[in-house]
N, C-alpha and C positions, 0 to 999 in steps of 0.2 A: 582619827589617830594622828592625820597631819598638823594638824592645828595645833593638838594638846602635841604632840612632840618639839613643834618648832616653840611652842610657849615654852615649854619647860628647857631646852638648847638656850633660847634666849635669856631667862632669868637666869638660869646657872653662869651664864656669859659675864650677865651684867651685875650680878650679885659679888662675883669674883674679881673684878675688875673694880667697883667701886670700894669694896672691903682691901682689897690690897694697896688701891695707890690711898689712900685715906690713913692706913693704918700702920705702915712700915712693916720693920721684923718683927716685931713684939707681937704679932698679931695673934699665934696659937696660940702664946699662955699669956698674955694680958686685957685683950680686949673684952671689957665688959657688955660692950655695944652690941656686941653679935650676937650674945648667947640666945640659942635657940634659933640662931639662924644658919650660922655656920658651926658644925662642931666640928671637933677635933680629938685626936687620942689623949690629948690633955685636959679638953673639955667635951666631954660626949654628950650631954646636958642630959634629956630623956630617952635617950639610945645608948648608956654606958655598955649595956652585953651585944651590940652592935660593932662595938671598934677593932674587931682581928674581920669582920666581914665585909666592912665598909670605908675603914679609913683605907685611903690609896699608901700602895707602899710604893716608894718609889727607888731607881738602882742609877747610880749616877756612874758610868765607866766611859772618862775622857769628855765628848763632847756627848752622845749619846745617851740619854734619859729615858729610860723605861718606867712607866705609868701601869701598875697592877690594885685590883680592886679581886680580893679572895672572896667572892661571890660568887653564890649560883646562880643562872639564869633561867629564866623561865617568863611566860608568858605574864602569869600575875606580877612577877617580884624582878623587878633587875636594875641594873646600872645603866643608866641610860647615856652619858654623856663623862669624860675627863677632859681637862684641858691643863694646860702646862702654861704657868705664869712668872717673867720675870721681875727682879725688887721692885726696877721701876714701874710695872702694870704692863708692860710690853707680853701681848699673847702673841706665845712660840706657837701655840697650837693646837686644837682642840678632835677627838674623835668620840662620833654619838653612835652609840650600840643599837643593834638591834636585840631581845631575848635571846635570839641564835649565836651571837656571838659570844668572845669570850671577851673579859673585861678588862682588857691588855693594851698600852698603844705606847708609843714609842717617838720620840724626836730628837732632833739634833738643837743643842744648843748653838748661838753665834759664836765665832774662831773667838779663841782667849777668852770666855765667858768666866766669871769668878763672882759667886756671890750664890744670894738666896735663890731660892726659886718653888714656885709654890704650885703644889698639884692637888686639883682638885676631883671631884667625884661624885655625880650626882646620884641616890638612887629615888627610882617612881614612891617608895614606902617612908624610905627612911631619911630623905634630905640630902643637904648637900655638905658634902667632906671638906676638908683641906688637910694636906700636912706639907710641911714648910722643911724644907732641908737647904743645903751649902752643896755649891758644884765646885 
């Protein structure tokens, strides 16, 4: 389980990080390059009845970013991993679930932060999320 956890921590890392500094804002609704690798609620690709339980919602109040994934958890099916990424690819920060948890995490953005920022969402079934909001 250690293995395959840090495998999948790792790719969701580096998957997110090279999709974002590569691809700017445009990235949920125009990048063709990804589909089927990153979805989104604008592009769910073979997971559309998937996106109110997997796409991350995220709550931007002042510096503070809160990262939610409306999933169940359980031993078969869960969220393994969110991370919070700035325009420029700068990772604010990442938390990996265990089934027992809930799918919730939370960071501080840097003082005067203004701009994109991209939250991700990995699950063990279903892939891995993004959605892109403005702080």
């Amino acid at each position: 389980m250690t293995d395959r956890r840090s495998f999948l921590k790792t790719s969701a890392v580096a998957v997110s990080v090279l999709a974002l500094t590569q691809s700017g804002s445009a990235f949920a609704s125009d990048n063709e390059g990804y589909k089927g690798i990153v979805y989104t609620k604008e592009n769910p690709g073979q997971w559309a009845k998937k996106v109110g339980s997997h796409a991350p919602v995220v709550t931007v109040k002042g510096s503070e970013v809160t990262v939610e994934t409306k999933h169940p958890m359980s031993e078969a099916h869960y969220i393994v991993r969110h991370t919070l990424v700035l325009a420029d690819g700068t990772v604010i920060g990442g938390k990996t679930f265990t089934p027992k948890d809930k799918p919730v995490s939370t960071y501080t953005l840097p003082a005067g932060y203004k701009g994109d920022l991209y939250a991700t969402s990995f699950c063990n079934l279903h892939d891995f999320w993004l959605t892109e909001v403005k702080a």
